[in-house]
C-alpha positions as CSV (number, residue, x, y, z in Angstrom):
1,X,100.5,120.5,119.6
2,X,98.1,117.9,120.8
3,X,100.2,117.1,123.6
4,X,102.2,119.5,125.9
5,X,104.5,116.3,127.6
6,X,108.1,116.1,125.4
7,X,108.7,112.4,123.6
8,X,111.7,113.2,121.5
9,X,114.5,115.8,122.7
10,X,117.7,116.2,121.0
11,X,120.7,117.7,122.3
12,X,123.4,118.7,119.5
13,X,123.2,115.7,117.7
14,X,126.2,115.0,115.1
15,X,126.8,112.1,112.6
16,X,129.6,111.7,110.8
17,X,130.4,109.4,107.4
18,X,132.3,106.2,108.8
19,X,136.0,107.0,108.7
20,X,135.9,110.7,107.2
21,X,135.4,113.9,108.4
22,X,132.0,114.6,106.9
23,X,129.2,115.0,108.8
24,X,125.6,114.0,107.6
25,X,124.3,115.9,110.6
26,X,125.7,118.0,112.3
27,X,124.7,120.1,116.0
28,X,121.3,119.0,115.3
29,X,118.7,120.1,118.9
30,X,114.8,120.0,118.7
31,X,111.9,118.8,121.0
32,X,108.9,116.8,119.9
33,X,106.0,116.6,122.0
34,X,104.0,113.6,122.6
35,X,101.1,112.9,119.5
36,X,102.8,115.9,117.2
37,X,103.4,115.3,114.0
38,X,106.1,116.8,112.5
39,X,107.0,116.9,108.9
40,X,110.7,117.1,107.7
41,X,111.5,118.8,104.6
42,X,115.0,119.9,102.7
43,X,116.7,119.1,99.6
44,X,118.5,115.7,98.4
45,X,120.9,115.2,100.8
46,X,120.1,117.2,103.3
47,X,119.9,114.8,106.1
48,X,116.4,114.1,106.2
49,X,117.2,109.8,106.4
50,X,119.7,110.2,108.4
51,X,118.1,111.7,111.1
52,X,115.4,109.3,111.3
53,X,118.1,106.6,111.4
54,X,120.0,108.1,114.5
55,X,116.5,108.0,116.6
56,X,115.8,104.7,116.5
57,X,119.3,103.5,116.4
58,X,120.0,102.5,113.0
59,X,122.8,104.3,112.9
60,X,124.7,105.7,116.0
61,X,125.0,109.6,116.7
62,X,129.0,110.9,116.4
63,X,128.2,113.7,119.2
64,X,124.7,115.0,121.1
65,X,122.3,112.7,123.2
66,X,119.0,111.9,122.0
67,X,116.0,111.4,125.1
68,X,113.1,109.6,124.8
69,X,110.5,110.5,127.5
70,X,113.5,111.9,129.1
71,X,115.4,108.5,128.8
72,X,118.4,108.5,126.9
73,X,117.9,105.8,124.2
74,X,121.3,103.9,124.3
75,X,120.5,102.8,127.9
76,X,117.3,101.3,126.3
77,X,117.8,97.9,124.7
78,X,118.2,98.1,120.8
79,X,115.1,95.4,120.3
80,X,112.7,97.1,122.8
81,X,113.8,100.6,121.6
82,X,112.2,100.0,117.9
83,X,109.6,98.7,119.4
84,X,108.9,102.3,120.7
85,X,110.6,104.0,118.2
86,X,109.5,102.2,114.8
87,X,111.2,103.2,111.2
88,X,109.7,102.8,108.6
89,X,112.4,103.1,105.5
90,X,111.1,104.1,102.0
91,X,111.4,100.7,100.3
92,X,110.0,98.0,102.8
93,X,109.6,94.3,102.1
94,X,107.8,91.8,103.2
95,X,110.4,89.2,103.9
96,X,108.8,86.9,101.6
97,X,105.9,86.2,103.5
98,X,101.8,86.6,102.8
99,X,100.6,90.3,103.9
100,X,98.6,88.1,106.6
101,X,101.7,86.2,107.9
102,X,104.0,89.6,107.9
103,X,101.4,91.3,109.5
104,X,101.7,89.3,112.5
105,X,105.4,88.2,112.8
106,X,106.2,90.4,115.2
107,X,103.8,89.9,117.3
108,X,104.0,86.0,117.1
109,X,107.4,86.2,117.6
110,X,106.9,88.1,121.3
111,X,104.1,85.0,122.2
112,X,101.0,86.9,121.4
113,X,97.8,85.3,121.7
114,X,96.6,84.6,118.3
115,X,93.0,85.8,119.2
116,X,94.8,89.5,119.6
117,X,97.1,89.5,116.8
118,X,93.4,88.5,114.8
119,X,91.6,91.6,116.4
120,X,94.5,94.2,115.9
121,X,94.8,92.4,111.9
122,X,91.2,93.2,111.4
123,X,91.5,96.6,113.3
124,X,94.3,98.5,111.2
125,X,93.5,96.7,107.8
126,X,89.9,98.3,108.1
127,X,91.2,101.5,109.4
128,X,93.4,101.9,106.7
129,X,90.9,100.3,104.1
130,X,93.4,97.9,103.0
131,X,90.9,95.3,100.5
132,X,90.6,92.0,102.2
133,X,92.0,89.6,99.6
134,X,95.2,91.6,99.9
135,X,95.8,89.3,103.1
136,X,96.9,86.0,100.5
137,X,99.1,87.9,98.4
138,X,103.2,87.7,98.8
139,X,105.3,90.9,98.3
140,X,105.6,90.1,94.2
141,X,101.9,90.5,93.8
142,X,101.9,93.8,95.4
143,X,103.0,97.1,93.8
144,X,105.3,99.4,95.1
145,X,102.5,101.9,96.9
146,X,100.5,98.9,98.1
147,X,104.0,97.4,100.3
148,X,103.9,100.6,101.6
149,X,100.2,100.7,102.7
150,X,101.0,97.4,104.1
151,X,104.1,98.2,106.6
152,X,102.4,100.9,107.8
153,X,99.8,98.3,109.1
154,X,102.8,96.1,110.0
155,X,104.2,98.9,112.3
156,X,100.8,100.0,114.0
157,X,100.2,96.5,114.6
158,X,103.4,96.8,116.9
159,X,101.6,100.0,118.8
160,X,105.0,102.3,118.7
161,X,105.0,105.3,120.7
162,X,107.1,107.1,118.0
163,X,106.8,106.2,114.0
164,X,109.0,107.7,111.6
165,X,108.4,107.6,108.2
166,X,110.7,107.9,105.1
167,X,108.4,109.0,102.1
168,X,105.9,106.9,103.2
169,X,103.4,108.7,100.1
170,X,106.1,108.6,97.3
171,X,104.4,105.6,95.9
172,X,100.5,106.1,96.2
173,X,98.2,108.3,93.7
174,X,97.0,110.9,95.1
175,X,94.1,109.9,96.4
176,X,95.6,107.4,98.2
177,X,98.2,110.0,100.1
178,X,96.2,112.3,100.9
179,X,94.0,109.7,102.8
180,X,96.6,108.2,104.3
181,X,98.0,111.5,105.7
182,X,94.6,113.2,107.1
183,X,94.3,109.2,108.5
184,X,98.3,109.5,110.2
185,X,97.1,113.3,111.3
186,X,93.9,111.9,113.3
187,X,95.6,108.8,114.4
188,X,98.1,111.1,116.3
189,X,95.6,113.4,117.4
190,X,93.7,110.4,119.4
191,X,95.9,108.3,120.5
192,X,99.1,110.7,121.2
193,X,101.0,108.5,118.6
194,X,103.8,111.1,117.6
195,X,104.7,110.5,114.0
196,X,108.1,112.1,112.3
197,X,107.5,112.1,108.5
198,X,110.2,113.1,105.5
199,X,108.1,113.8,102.6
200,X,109.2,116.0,99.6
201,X,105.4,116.5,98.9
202,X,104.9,119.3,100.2
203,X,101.3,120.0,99.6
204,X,101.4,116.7,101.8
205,X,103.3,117.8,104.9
206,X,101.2,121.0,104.8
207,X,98.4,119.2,105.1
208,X,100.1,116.6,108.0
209,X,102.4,118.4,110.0
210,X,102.0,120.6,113.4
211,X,105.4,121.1,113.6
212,X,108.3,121.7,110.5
213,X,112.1,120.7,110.7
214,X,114.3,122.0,107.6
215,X,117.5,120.8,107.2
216,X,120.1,121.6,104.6
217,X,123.2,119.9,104.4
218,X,122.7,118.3,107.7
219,X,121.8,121.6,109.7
220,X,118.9,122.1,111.2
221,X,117.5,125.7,109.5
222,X,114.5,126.1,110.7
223,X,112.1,124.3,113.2
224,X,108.2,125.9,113.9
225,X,104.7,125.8,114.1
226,X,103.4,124.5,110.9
227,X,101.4,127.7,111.5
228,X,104.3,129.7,111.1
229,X,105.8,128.1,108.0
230,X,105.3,130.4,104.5
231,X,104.7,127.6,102.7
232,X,104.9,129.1,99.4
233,X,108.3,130.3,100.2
234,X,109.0,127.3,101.5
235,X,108.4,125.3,98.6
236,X,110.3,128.0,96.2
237,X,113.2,127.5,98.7
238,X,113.6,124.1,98.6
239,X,113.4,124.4,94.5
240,X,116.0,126.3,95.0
241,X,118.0,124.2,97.0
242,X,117.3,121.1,94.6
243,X,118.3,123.3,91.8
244,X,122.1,124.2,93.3
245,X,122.6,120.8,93.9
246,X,121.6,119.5,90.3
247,X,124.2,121.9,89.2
248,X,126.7,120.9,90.6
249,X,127.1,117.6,89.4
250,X,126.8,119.0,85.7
């Protein structure tokens, strides 16, 4: 990994369904190290959401302590937590703004100068070779793949420590995901971003991650080198797994 110094630890995490017994997650303990990249893979329902939601907070671990930089994160307020710590779901919108205005909310909301939030605009739209007359368009004049090119610029525009990403490829052609996910893997490489992704893609995360979490049925499996992963066993695996839960709804 690029970074030896640990930004994520957790401890045994659980989450439970609200009011029941089930648990979406359950004795869950890794380590992520600071600018890794880490790809999480397992079937429907396995957990994958979830676990990004219980980092940053969106939804609140059952059991378990989560660190981050050896802080636990419920004695770090919500608002500058996700600052840190930024999710970014599968579906994002634009909350009826231009790409331009949404772009620099945020950041105008915490009393940025606007000369900065102009420089960093600039910065991440060329980085990510987002076409300029995108910047006048509202969320209705953008496809599906194109909102999610443009949240990713939202949330680097914040300069997280920590982005998590839920299928952040699911709506790009091909050529657009694999750019974007050789752009993530040198981004975090550089600048020490660490980056959790959930993508069922798995050509994708082979190509992204340093480090693999599995889950199934909210257990953690398996967590590795992406160097150690079989990746063709992998991928039969989790066909597998997808297959047993298809039948069992028939």
């Amino acid at each position: 990994m690029p970074n030896s110094h640990v930004s994520l630890l957790l401890d045994r995490v659980s989450l439970k369904t609200p009011n029941s017994a089930h648990y979406l997650l359950q004795d869950i303990s890794f380590e992520v190290a600071a600018g890794a990249c880490v790809g999480i893979v397992g079937a429907s329902g396995a957990g994958k959401t979830s676990l990004l939601k219980v980092i940053n907070r969106l939804s609140e671990v059952s059991q378990g302590k989560i660190l981050f930089e050896g802080e636990d994160i419920h004695r770090i307020p919500v608002i500058a937590l996700r600052r840190k710590i930024t999710l970014l779901p599968q579906e994002s919108k634009l909350l009826g703004m231009t790409v331009r205005q949404t772009l620099a909310y945020a950041l105008t909301l915490r009393g940025i100068d606007r000369s900065i939030i102009e420089q960093r605009l600039q910065y991440w739209i060329e980085q990510l070779r987002l076409p300029g007359d995108w910047l006048d368009r509202t969320e209705v004049q953008l496809s599906v793949g194109q909102r999610q090119l443009v949240a990713i610029a939202r949330a680097l525009m914040i300069q997280p420590q920590v982005l998590l990403l839920d299928e952040p490829t699911s709506a790009l052609d091909a050529g657009r995901g694999e750019f974007l996910i050789q752009f993530l893997r040198e981004l975090a490489v550089r600048s020490s971003l660490t980056i959790l992704m959930v993508n069922h893609q798995l050509e994708l995360v082979e190509q992204f991650a340093s480090q693999v979490l599995h889950l199934r049925q909210g257990q953690l499996i398996q967590n590795c080198s992406a160097q150690q992963v079989n990746w063709s066993e992998l991928r039969q695996t989790l066909i597998d797994e997808n297959t047993a839960i298809a039948e069992e709804w028939m």
